[in-house]
N, C-alpha and C positions, 0 to 999 in steps of 0.2 A: 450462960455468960452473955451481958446484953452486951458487952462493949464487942466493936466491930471495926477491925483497918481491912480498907480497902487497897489493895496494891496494884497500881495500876501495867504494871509489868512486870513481868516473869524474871526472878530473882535467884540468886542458888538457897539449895534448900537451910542450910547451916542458918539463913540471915530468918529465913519464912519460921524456922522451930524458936528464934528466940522470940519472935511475935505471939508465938502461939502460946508462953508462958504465961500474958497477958491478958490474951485478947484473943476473941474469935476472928480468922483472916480469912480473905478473899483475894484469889491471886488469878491477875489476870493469867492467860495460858500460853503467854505467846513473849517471847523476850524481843522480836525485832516489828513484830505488827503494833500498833500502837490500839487502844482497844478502842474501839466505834464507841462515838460522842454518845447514842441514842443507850446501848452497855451501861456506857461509864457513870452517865446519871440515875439510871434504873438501880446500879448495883451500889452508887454511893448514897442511894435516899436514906437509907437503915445504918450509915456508918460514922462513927464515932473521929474515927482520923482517915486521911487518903492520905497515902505514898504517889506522889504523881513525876513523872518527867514533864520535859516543854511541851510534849505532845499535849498535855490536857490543858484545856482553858480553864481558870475556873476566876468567874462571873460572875452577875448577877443571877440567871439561871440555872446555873450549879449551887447559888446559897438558896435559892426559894427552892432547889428540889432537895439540898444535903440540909434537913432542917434539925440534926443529932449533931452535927458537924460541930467538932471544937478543934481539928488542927488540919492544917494540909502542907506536908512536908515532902518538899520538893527535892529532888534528887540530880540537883543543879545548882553552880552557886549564883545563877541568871534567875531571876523570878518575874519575867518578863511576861511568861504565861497567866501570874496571878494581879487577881486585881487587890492589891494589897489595902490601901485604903477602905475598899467596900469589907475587907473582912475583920478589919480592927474595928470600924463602925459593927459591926456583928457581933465581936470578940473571937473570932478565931483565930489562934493564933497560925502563924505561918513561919515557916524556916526552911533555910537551905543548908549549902554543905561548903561554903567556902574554907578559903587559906588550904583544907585537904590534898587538891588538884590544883594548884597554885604550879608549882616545879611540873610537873607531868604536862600542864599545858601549856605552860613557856617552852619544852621540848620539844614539843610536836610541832612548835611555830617557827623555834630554831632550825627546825630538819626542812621545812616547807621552804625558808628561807634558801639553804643550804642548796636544797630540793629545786627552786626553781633558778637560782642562780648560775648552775652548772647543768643545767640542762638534762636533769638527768631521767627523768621520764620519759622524755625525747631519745634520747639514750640507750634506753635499754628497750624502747621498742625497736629503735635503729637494727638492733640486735636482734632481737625477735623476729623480723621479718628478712632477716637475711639479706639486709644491704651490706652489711660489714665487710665489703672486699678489698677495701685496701686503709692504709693509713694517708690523710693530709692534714698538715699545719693547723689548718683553722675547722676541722673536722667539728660539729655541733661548740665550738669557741662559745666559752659563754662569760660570766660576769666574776669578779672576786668580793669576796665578801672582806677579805681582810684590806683594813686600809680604807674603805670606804666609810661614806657617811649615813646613818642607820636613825632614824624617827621614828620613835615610838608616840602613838597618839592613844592616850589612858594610859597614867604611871601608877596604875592601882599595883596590889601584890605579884601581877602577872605581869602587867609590864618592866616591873623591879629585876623579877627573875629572870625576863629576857636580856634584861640590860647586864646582867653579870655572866650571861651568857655569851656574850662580843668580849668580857676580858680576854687577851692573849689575843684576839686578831685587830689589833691595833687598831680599830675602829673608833671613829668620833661619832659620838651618841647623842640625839639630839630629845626632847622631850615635849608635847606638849599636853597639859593639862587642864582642869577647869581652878583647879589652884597648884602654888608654887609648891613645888617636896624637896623643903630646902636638904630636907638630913639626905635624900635620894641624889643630890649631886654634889654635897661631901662623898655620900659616901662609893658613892660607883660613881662620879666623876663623869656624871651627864649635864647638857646644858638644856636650860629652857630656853621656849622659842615659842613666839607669836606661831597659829595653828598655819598664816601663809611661808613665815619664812622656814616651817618645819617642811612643808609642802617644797619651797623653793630649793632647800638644800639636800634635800635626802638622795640616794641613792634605792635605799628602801624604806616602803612608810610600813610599820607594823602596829597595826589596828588589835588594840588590846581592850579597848573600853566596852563598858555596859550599855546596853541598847536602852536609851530612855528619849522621849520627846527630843531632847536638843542634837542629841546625836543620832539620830534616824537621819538615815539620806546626804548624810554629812561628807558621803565621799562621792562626787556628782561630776556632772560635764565642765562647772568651773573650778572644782578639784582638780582635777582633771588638768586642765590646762595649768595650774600651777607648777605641777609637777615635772622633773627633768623627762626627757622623752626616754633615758636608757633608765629610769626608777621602775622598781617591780615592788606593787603592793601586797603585804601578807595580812588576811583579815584572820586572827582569832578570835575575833569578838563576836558578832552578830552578824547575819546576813542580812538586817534588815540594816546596816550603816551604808550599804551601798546601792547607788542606785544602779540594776543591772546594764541595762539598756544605754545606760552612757557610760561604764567601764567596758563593752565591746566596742562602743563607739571610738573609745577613747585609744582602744590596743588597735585596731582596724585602722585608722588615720593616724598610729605610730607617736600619739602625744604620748604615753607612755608604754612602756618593754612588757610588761604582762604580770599577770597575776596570781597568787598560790594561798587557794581560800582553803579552809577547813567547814564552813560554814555560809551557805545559802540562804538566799531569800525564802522561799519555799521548798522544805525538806521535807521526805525527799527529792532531789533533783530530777527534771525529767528527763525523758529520756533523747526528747529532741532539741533540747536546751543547747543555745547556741553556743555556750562555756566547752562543751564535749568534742564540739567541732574544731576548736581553736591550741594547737600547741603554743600558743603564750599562756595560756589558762593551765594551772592544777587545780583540782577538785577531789577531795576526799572527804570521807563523807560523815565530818563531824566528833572525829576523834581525840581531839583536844587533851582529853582525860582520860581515853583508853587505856590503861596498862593496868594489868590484876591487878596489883597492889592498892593504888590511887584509886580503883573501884571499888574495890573491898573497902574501903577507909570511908566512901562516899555512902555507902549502902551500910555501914554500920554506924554511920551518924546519922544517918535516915533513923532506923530503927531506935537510936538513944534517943533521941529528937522523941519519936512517937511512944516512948515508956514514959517519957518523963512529960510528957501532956498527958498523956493516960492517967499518970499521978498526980497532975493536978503542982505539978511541979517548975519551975521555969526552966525552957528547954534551952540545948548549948547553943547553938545557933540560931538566934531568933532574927527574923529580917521585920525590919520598923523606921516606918517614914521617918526622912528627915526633917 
């Protein structure tokens, strides 16, 4: 069999046997280690499709060594790792796994909300460490979600689902985007907003959008200052929207309340990372689209994705410049 996928992380076996009706595979051995750069090009030179997460880059160096290469289907609905452009110029095609993890990671960003507003990490360490000796009034008092005012920055399918998410806690929903979603404020009853007066109003700004050129570094030390001082920012989107180093600056001099990311700059986080140090900070590590299910769904549009480039077929998810 010449055809060959590469997988670059360890998968369950159910998804690895319908590959193998196909195609010859190669799986990486490790589902949490991401497989070494010097590996991942050695073992993709002879392969016909990769299965990659964000861990892998692929480049200009990855297409002069994967010279078999006709797909790389990514296991993310962020293709932030790929250089898309250089591989249409190529022809290979490339896809992700969007709308799948849509609901799953508007939840995780709900709970993070939820999560940093009430203090609740703070919480149950309280508890852990055995301070719990008596009750007072304002004992870890932390913020309501119901009734406030909530910014969502990116009204793509994930910021939709957050927004339907605030029904029932009387929340005013604010929106901003790089265009207007008129049908998204018929229909959830969100308003738009220039990106300062979202900044100026909110109580929470929840960072929903794709990491591309204009939104890199887009939440900064004059971000920052726009922001209420008691606002708590949720990033589901990309670590790379924030600049680290002036959102501690920003929680430390009390311009704004704190932060509750799902996603860092550099992942994974280290271990001296001043985020660790700081109870205004949550940090977890990337789980947006964690739950069986929403994996399972991810990882079997991976594999249809790579049958049907195998066939010479158009795949379901195909990502292509605008």
């Amino acid at each position: 069999m010449n055809e060959k996928v590469l997988v670059a992380r360890q998968l369950p076996e159910k998804f690895i046997n319908q590959i193998k009706e196909y195609a010859e595979v190669d799986v990486w051995n490790s589902e949490l280690e991401p497989m070494p750069r010097e590996a991942f090009l050695e073992r993709s030179q002879d392969a016909t499709i990769v299965i990659t997460t964000l861990s892998e880059q692929i480049d200009e160096e990855f297409f002069n060594n994967a010279t078999r290469i006709k797909g790389v289907v990514n296991l993310a609905v962020g293709f932030d790792n790929i250089d898309v452009k250089l591989a249409e110029e190529k022809g290979v095609v490339v896809t992700n796994t969007p709308e799948v993890l849509t609901e799953t990671t508007a939840e995780l960003g709900f709970t993070l909300m939820l999560t940093a507003a009430r203090r609740i990490v703070e919480a149950v360490q309280y508890v852990h460490n055995g301070e719990w000796k008596s009750w007072g009034p304002y004992l870890l008092a932390g913020k309501d979600v119901h009734g406030s005012t909530v910014g969502i920055y990116g009204m793509g399918s994930i910021g939709e689902a957050f927004a339907r998410r605030l029904k029932g806690f009387n929340c005013k929903v604010l929106y901003h985007n790089r265009s207007r979603k008129e049908e998204a404020e018929q229909q959830l009853n969100v308003e738009y907003r220039t990106m300062d007066e979202l900044l100026n109003e909110s109580d929470f700004v929840v960072c929903t959008a794709p990491l591309t050129p204009e939104t890199k570094g887009i939440f900064n030390r004059e971000t920052f200052k726009k922001m209420k001082n008691s606002a708590i920012l949720i990033n589901i989107g990309r670590g790379g929207h924030i600049v680290e180093s002036d959102l501690i600056e920003a929680i430390e001099q009390q311009e704004i309340l704190g932060a509750a990311l799902d996603v860092v700059e550099n992942e994974p986080i280290s271990d001296d990372h001043p985020f660790l140090k700081m109870d205004q900070v949550i940090v977890v590590p990337h789980i947006g689209s964690s739950s069986i299910a929403t994996r399972d769904k991810m990882v079997q549009l991976c594999v249809d994705n790579a049958k049907q480039i195998m066939s010479k077929q158009d795949p379901i998810t195909p990502v292509k410049l605008k």
